[in-house]
Structures are given as structure tokens and as C-alpha cells.
Legacy VTK file of the C-alpha trace (Angstrom):
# vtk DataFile Version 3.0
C-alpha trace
ASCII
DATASET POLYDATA
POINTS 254 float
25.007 -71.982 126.358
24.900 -68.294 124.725
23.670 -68.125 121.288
26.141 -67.889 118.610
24.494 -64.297 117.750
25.548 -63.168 121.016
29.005 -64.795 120.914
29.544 -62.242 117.518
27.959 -59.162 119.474
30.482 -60.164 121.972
33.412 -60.092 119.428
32.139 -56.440 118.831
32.809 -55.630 122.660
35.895 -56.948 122.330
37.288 -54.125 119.780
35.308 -54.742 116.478
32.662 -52.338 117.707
47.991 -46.463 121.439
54.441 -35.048 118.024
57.466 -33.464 116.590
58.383 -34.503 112.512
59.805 -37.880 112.303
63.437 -37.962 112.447
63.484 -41.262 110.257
61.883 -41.968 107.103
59.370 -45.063 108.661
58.891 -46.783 111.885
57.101 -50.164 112.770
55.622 -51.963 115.293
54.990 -56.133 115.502
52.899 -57.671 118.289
51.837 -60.224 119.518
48.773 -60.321 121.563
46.183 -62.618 124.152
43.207 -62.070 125.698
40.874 -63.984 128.173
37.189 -63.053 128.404
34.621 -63.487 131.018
31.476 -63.080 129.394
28.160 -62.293 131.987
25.306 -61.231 129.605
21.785 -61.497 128.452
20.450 -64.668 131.106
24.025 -66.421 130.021
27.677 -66.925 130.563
30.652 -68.181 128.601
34.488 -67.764 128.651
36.241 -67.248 125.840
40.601 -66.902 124.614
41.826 -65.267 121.535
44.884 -65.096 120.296
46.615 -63.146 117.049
49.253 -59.955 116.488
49.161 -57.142 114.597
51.423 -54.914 112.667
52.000 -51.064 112.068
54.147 -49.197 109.375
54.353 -45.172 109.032
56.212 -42.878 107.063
56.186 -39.318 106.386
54.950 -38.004 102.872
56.108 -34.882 103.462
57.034 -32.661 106.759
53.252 -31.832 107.494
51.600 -35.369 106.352
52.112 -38.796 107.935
50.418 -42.382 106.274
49.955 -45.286 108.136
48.871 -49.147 107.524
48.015 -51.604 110.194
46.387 -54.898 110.220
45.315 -57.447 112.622
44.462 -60.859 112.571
43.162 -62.877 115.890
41.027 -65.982 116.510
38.599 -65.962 119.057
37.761 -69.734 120.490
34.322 -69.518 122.906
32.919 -73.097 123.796
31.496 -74.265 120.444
32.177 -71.593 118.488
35.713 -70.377 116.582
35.798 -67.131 114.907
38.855 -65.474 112.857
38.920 -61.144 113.112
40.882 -60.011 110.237
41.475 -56.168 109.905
43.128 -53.619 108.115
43.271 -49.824 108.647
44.909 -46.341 106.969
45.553 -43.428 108.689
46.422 -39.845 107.521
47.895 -37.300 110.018
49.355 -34.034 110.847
52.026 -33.817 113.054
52.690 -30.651 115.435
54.972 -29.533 118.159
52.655 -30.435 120.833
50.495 -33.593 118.916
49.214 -34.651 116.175
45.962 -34.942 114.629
44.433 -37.045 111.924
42.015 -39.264 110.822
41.464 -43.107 109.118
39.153 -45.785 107.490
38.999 -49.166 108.339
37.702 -52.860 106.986
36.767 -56.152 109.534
36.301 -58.873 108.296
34.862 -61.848 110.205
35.538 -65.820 109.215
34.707 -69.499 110.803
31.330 -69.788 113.037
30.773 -66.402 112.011
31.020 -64.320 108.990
30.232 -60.167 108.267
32.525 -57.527 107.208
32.387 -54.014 108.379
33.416 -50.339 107.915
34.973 -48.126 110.358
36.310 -44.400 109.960
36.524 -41.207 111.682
38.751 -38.989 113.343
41.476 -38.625 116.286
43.916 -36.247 118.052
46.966 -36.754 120.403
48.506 -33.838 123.137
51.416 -33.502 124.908
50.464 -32.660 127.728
53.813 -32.636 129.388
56.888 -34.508 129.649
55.448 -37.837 130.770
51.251 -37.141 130.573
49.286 -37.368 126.935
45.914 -37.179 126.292
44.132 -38.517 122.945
40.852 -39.232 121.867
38.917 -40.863 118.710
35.440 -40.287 117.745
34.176 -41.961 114.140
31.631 -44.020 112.767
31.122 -48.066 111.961
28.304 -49.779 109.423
28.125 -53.222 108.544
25.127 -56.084 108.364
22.651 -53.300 107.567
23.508 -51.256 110.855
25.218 -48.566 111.651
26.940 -47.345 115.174
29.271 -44.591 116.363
32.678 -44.943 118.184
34.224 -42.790 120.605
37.456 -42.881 123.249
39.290 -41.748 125.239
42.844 -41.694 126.999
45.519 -40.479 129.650
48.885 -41.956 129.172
51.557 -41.262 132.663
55.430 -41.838 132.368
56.493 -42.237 135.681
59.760 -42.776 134.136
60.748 -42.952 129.898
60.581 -46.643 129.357
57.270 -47.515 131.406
53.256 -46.324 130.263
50.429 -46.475 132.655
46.969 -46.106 130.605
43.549 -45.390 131.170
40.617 -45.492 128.776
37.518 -45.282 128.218
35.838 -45.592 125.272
32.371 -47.170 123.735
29.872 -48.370 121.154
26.927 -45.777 120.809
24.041 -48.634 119.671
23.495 -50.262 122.705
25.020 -48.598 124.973
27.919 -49.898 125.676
31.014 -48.458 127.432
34.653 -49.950 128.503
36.789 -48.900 130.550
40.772 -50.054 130.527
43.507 -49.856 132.377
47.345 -51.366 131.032
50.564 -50.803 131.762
53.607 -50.934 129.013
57.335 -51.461 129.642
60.232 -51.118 126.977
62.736 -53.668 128.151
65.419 -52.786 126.407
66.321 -49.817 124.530
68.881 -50.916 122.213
66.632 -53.734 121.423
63.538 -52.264 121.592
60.787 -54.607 122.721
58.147 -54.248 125.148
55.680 -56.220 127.507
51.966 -55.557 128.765
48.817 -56.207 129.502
45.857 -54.976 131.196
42.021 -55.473 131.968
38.706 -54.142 130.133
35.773 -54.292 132.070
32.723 -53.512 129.363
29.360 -52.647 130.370
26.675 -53.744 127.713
24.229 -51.529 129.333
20.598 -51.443 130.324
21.524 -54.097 132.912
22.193 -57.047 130.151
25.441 -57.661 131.896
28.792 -57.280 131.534
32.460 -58.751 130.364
35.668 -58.933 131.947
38.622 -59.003 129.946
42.288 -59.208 130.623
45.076 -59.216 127.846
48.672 -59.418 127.350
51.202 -58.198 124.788
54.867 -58.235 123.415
55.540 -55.407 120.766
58.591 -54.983 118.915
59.062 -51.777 117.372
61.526 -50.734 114.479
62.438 -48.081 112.003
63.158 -44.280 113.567
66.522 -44.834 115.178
66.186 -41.860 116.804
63.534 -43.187 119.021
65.191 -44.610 122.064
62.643 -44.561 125.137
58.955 -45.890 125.256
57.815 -41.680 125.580
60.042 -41.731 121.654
58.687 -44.643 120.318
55.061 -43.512 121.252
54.924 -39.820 120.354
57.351 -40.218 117.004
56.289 -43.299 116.226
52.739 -45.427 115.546
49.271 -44.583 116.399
48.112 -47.638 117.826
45.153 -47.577 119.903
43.822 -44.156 118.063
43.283 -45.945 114.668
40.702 -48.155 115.145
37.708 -49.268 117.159
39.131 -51.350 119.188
38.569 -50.809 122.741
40.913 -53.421 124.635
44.065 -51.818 124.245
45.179 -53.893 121.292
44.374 -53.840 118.125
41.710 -56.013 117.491
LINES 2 255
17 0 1 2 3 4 5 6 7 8 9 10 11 12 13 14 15 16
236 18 19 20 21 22 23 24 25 26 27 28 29 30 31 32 33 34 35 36 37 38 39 40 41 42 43 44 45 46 47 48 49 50 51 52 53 54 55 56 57 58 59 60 61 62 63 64 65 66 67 68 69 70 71 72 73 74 75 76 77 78 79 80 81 82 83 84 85 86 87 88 89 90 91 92 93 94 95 96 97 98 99 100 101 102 103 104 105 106 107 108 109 110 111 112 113 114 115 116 117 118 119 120 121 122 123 124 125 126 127 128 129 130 131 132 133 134 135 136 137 138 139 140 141 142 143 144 145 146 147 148 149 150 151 152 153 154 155 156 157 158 159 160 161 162 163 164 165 166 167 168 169 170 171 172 173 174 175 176 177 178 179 180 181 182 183 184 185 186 187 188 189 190 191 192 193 194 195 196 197 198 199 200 201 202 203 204 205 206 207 208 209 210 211 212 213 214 215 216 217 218 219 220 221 222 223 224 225 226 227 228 229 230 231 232 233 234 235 236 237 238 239 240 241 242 243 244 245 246 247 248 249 250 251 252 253
């Protein structure tokens, strides 16, 4: 069986380690999240299920500055070993014709078989590529336990029509060496009651040939505030940051 030390390196891998002004005063997201992971690593194997949701509110202090406050909570279950991931993040950003820009600072706090707390911040940027293509990226910082580590990402988001997302990423943890890569797919199913399903698959690469983990995840988001946001392009590009605000490299937040 894996060591308990590895089981909380592995909860890093897993995400400790998604635009014109407003039109509405706030807007909101609630999910609801799972994720399966395969873990090959280090001599050892183990499979592991978490489960948790997160939420997002933003609102415009002004026409050039945005605020936003998310926070997570998930428990991980691996075979002898229960951990609870609680975060919180803030975000301040610009918002522009063709993007937006910003940056935020982040707390993790880890409970059960394992305990720690760290600090994330840094720095992000969305595009608008076009109609239906964006491009964003993050780059920042973490410490915690005496250590420090940097964080970087990146993503292409498609439209190949207004209420469904196809996403890739790729994104990693610079002590180590680790890099994920993701792929997930979003669809709004209703636009007068706006609520979405997903999922997707991270495959993460520890590096130097220690192994690697296979993820897959699922998610139901219900987002709120902004009526002016009807489509899943609207609720993305007027509405929260998601994926941009934190380290979390899974697609959720984590």
C-alpha cells in the first residue's frame, strides 16, 4: 500500500498543487463535482474517489474592476486514508473588449488523515479569440509545509455551437516536475434554466519516470445572477473565472 505521504503529494496532483462589462450587478456559479483516480507512482498503486462542490460569486466594483470569491470543499477517500480539501480564493480583474486580465490569492487547507495549509497567488489572462475559440492562461506561485513551488496553465476553449465547450489544458507543478494534461467537455442544458453537465479526464505525469495518474471527473454547475447571460459562450466570458483562479489542474475547482 502507498504511504500516506504519497497519498497527500497525490492530493497536490489532483489540483492543490474555467470580456465585455457585466451587464448585471453579480453572477454565480454552484457545482457539484466527482472524480475517480488511478494512481501508478513511486513502486505503488492505489485508487482513490472524491467527492465535494464549489461555489463562485462576482460583481463589478466599478466599470474597469471585477472581485470575485470562490471556495471549495471535497473529500478525498484512498484505501485507508480520508482526507477533507477545503479552499477559498479572491480574485481582482480587469475586464476588456476582447478579455480580461487579473490576478488572485488563495488558502488550502487540508483535514482528516492529513493536515497542512497552503498559499497560492499569482496572475491570469483570458482572449477572445473569436466567436467560439478562447485562450487563457495562469502562472503564480504556492508555499506551504516549509516549501515553495510555482504554478502555471494553460487553455483553448472551442464552441462548436453556444451552449456546448470542448477544453484542453495543460498545466503543472514546477517542484517535481509534474505536468497534466486535460481534456472536458461542458453542455448548458437549458438556457432558461441554466444548468450544465461535464466531465473529462487528467492524465498527470509526476515526472522523472515515478509514474503517473489517471483521472476522470464529472460535474453539474448551476449558474445565476447576470440575466443577460443566456448561452454557455455568455455565461463563460461575462460571467466567473473558474478554472483561472486557482491551482487546480483537473478542471474543477479543487
Amino acid at each position: 500500500m502507498l504511504k500516506k505521504s504519497f497519498l497527500l503529494g497525490c492530493v497536490c496532483a489532483l489540483g492543490l498543487a474555467a470580456s465585455p462589462a457585466l451587464a448585471g450587478d453579480f453572477s454565480g456559479t454552484i457545482t457539484g463535482n466527482y472524480l475517480n483516480a488511478d494512481v501508478h507512482a513511486f513502486g505503488g498503486s492505489a485508487n482513490g474517489n472524491a467527492w465535494g462542490g464549489s461555489g463562485e460569486l462576482q460583481a463589478g466594483l466599478s466599470d474597469m474592476i471585477h472581485a470575485q470569491v470562490n471556495g471549495s470543499y471535497n473529500h478525498l477517500s484512498f484505501t485507508g486514508v480520508d482526507i477533507n480539501v477545503s479552499t477559498i480564493d479572491g480574485s481582482v480583474f480587469m475586464p476588456f473588449d476582447a478579455g480580461r486580465v487579473g490576478a488572485t490569492l488563495g488558502y488550502t487547507s487540508l483535514g482528516g488523515d492529513a493536515s497542512g495549509n497552503q498559499t497560492n497567488y499569482g496572475a491570469f489572462g483570458e482572449f477572445w479569440a473569436a466567436d467560439n475559440f478562447t485562450l487563457g492562461a495562469k502562472l503564480g506561485g504556492i508555499t506551504g509545509g516549509g516549501s515553495s513551488a510555482g504554478y502555471w496553465g494553460g487553455e483553448a476553449v472551442f464552441y462548436p455551437m453556444a451552449d456546448l465547450a470542448l477544453n484542453g489544458q495543460i498545466a503543472g507543478i514546477s517542484n517535481g516536475g509534474e505536468t497534466d494534461y486535460t481534456g472536458s467537455a461542458e453542455f448548458l442544458v437549458s438556457e432558461d434554466v441554466p444548468i450544465s453537465v461535464g466531465g473529462g479526464y487528467t492524465y498527470v505525469n509526476i515526472g522523472s519516470s515515478s509514474g503517473h495518474v489517471d483521472i476522470w471527473f464529472a460535474k453539474a454547475t448551476l449558474y445565476f445572477g447576470d440575466d443577460s447571460a443566456k448561452t454557455l459562450v455568455d455565461h463563460h466570458r461575462t460571467g466567473n473565472l473558474g478554472w483561472l483562479t486557482g491551482t487546480s489542474n483537473t478542471g474543477l475547482q479543487f
